[in-house]
MOPAC internal coordinates of N, CA, C and O (Angstrom, degrees):
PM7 1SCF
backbone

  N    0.0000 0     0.00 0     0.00 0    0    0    0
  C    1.4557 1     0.00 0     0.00 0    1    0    0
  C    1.5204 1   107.42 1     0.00 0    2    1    0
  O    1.2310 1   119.44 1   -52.61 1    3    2    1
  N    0.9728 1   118.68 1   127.39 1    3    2    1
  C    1.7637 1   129.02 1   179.43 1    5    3    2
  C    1.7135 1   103.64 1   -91.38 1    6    5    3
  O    1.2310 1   127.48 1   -33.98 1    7    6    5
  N    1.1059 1   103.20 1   146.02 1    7    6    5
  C    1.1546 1   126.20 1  -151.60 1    9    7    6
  C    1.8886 1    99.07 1   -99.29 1   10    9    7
  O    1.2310 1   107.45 1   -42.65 1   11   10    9
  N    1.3543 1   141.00 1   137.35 1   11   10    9
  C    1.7460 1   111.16 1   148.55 1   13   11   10
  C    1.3335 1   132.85 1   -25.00 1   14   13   11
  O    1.2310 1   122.15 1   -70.43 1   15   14   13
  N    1.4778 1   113.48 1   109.57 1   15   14   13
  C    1.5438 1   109.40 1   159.61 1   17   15   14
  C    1.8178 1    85.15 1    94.01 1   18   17   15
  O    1.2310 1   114.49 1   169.21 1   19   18   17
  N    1.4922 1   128.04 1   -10.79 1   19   18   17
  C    1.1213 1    90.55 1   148.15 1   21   19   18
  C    1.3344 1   151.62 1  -107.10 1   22   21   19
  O    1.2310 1   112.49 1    13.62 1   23   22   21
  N    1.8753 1   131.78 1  -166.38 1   23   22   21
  C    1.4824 1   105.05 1  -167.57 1   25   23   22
  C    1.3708 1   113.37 1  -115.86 1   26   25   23
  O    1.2310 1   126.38 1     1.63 1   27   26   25
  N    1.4899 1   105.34 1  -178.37 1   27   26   25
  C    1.8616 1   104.56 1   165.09 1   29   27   26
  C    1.1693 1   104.51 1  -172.12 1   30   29   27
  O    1.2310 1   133.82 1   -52.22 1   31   30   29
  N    1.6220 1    90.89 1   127.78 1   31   30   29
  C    1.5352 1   105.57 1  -172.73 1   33   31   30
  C    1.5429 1   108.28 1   -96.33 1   34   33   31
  O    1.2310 1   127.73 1   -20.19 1   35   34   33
  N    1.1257 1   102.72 1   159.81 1   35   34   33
  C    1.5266 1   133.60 1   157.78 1   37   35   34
  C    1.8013 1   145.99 1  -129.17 1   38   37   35
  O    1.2310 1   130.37 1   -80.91 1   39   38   37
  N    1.4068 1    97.60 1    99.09 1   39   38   37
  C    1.8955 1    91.49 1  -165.92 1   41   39   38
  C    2.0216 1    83.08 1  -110.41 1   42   41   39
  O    1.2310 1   136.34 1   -40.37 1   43   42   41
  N    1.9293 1    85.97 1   139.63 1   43   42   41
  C    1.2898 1   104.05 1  -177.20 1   45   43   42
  C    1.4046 1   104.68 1  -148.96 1   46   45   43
  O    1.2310 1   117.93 1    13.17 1   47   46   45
  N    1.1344 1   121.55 1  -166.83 1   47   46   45
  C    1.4482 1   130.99 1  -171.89 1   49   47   46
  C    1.4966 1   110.61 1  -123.71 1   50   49   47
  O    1.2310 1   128.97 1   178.85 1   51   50   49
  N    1.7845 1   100.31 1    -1.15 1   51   50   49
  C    1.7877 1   108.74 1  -147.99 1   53   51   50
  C    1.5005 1    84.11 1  -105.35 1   54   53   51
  O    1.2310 1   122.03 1   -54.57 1   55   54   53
  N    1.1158 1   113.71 1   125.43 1   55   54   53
  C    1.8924 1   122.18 1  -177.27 1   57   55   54
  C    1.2933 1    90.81 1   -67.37 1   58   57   55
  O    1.2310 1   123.18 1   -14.48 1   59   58   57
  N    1.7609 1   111.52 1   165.52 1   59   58   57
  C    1.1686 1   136.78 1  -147.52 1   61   59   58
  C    2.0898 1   112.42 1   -87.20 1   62   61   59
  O    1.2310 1   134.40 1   165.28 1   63   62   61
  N    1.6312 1    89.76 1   -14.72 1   63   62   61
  C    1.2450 1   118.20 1  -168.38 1   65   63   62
  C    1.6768 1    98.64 1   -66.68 1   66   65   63
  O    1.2310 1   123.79 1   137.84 1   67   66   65
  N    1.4274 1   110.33 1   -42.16 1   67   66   65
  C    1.2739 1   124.08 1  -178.00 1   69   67   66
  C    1.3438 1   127.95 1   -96.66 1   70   69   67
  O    1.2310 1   121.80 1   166.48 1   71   70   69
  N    1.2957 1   114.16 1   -13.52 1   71   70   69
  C    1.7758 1   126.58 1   173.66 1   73   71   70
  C    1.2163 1   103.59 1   -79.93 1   74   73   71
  O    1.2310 1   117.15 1   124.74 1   75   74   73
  N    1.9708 1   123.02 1   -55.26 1   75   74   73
  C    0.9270 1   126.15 1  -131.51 1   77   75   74
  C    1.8165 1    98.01 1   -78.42 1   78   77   75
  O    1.2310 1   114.53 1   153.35 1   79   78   77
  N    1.3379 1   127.97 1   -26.65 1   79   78   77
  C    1.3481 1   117.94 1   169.90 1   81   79   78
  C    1.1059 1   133.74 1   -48.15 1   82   81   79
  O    1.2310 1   127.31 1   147.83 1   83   82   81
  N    1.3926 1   103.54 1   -32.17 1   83   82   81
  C    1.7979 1   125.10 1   179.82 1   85   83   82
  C    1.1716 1    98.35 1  -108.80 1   86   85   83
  O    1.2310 1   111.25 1  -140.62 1   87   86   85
  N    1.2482 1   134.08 1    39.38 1   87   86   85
  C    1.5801 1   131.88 1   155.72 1   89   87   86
  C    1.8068 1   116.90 1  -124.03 1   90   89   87
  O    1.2310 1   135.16 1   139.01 1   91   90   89
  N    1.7951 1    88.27 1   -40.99 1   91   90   89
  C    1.3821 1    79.08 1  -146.47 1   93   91   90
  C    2.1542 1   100.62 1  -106.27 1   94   93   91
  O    1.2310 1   131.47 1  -119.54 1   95   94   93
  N    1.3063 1    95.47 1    60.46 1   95   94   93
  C    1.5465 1   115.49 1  -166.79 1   97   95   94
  C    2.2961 1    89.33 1   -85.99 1   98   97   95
  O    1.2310 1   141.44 1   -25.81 1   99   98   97
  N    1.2576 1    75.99 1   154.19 1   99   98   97
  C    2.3789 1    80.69 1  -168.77 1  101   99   98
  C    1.7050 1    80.37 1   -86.97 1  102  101   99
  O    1.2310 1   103.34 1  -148.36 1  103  102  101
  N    1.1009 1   148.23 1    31.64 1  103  102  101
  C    1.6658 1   134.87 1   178.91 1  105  103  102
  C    1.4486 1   100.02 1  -108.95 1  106  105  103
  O    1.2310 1   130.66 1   152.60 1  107  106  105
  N    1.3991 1    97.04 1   -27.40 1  107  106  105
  C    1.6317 1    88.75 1   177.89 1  109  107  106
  C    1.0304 1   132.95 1   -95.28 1  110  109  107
  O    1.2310 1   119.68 1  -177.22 1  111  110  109
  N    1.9397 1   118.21 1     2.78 1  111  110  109
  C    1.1052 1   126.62 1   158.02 1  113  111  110
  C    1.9647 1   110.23 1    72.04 1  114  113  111
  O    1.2310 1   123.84 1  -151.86 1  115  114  113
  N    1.0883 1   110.24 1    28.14 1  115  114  113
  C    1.2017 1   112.17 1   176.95 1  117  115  114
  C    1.8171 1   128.10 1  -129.29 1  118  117  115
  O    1.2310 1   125.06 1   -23.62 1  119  118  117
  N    1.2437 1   107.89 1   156.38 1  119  118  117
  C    2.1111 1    92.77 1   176.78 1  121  119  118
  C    1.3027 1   102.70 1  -103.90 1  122  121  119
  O    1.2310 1   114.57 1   -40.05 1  123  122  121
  N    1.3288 1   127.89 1   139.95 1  123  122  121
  C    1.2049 1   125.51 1   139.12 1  125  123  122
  C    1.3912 1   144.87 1  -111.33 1  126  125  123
  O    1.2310 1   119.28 1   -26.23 1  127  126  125
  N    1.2197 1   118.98 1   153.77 1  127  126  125
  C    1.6742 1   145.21 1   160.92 1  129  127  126
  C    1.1406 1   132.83 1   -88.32 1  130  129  127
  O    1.2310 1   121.15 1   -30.70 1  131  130  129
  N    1.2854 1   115.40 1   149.30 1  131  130  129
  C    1.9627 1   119.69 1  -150.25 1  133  131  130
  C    1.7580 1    82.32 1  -159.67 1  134  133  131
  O    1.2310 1   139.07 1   -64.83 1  135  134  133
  N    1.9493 1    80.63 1   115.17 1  135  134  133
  C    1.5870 1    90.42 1   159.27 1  137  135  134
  C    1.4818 1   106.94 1  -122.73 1  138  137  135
  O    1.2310 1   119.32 1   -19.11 1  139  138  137
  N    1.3776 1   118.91 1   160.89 1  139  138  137
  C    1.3185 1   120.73 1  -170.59 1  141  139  138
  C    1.5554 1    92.13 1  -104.28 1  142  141  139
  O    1.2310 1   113.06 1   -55.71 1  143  142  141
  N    1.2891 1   130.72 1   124.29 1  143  142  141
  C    2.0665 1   128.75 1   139.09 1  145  143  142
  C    1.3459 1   117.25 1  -105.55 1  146  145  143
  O    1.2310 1   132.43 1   -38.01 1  147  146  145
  N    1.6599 1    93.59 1   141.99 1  147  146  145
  C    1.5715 1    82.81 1   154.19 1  149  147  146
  C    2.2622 1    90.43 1   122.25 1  150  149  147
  O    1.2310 1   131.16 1   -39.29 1  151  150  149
  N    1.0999 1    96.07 1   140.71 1  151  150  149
  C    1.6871 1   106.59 1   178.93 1  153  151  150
  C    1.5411 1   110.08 1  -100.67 1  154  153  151
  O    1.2310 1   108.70 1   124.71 1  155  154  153
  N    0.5925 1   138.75 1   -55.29 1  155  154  153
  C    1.5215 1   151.18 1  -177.11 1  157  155  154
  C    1.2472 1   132.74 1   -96.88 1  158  157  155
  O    1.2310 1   119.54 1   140.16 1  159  158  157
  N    1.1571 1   118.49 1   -39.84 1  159  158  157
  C    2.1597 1   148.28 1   164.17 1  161  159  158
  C    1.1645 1    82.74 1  -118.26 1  162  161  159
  O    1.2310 1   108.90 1   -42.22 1  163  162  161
  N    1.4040 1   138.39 1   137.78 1  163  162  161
  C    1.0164 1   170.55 1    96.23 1  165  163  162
  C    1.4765 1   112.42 1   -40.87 1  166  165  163
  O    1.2310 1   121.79 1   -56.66 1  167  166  165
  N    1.5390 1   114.18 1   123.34 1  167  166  165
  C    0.9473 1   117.50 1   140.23 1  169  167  166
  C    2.0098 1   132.36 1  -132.83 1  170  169  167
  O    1.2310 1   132.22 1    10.95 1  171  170  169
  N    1.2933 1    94.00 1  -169.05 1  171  170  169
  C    1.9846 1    94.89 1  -158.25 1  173  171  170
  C    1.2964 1   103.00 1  -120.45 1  174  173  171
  O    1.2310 1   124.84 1   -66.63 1  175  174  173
  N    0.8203 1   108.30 1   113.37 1  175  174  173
  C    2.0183 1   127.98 1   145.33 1  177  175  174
  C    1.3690 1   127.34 1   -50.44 1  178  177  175
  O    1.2310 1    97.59 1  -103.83 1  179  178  177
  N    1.3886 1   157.53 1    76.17 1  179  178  177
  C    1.0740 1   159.00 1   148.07 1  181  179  178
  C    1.2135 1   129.78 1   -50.48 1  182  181  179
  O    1.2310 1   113.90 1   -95.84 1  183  182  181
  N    1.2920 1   129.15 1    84.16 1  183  182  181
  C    1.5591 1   119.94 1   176.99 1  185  183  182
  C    1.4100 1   119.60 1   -99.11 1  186  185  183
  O    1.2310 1   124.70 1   -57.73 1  187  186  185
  N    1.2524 1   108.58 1   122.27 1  187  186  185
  C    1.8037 1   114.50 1   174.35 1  189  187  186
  C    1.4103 1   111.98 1  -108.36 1  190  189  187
  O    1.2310 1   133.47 1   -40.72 1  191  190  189
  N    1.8302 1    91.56 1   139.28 1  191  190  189
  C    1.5073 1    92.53 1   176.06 1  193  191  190
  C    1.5334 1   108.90 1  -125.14 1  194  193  191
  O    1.2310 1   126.08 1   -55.28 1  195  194  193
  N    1.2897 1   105.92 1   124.72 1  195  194  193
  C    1.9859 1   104.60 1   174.32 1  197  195  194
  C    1.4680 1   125.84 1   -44.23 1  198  197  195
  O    1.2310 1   112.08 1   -38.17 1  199  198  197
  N    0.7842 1   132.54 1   141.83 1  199  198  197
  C    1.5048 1   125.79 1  -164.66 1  201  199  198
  C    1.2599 1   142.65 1    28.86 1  202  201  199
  O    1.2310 1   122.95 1  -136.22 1  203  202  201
  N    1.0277 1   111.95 1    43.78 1  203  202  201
  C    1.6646 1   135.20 1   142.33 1  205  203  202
  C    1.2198 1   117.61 1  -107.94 1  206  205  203
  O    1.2310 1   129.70 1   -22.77 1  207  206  205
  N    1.4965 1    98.90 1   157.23 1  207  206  205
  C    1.0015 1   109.57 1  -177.47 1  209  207  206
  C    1.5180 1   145.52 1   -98.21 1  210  209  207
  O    1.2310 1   121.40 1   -54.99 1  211  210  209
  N    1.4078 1   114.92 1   125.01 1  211  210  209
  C    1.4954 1   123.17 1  -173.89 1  213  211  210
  C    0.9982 1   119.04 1    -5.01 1  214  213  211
  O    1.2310 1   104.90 1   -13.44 1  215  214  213
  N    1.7335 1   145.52 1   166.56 1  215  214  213
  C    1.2336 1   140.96 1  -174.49 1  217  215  214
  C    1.8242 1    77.37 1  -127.93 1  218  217  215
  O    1.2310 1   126.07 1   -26.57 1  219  218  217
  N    1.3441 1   105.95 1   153.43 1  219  218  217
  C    1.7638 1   119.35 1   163.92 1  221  219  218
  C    1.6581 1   108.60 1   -90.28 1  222  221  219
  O    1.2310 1   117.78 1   168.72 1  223  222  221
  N    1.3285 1   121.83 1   -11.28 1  223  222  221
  C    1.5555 1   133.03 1   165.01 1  225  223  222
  C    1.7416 1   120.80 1   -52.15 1  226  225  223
  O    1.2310 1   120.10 1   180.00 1  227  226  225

């Protein structure tokens, strides 16, 4: 159980197109961030934070 204000990451290979449905649901009460690494394979950074609020992005 995550606490307010705290986080949880996620590094994957699975573009953001496909995480972000199963992430970014208002039940979980959290915002997230998406960093891109990587030149050739790409991979994704996901940071969630508990109680903040959702982005409409």
């Amino acid at each position: 159980i995550l606490e307010p204000g705290g986080h949880f990451m996620s590094i994957t290979f699975s573009q953001p197109n496909f995480r972000l449905p199963f992430l970014a649901r208002s039940c979980y009460n959290w915002s997230i961030s998406v960093q891109t690494y990587g030149e050739s394979f790409h991979f994704f950074f996901f940071l969630m934070e508990k109680g903040k609020q959702l982005s409409e992005k």
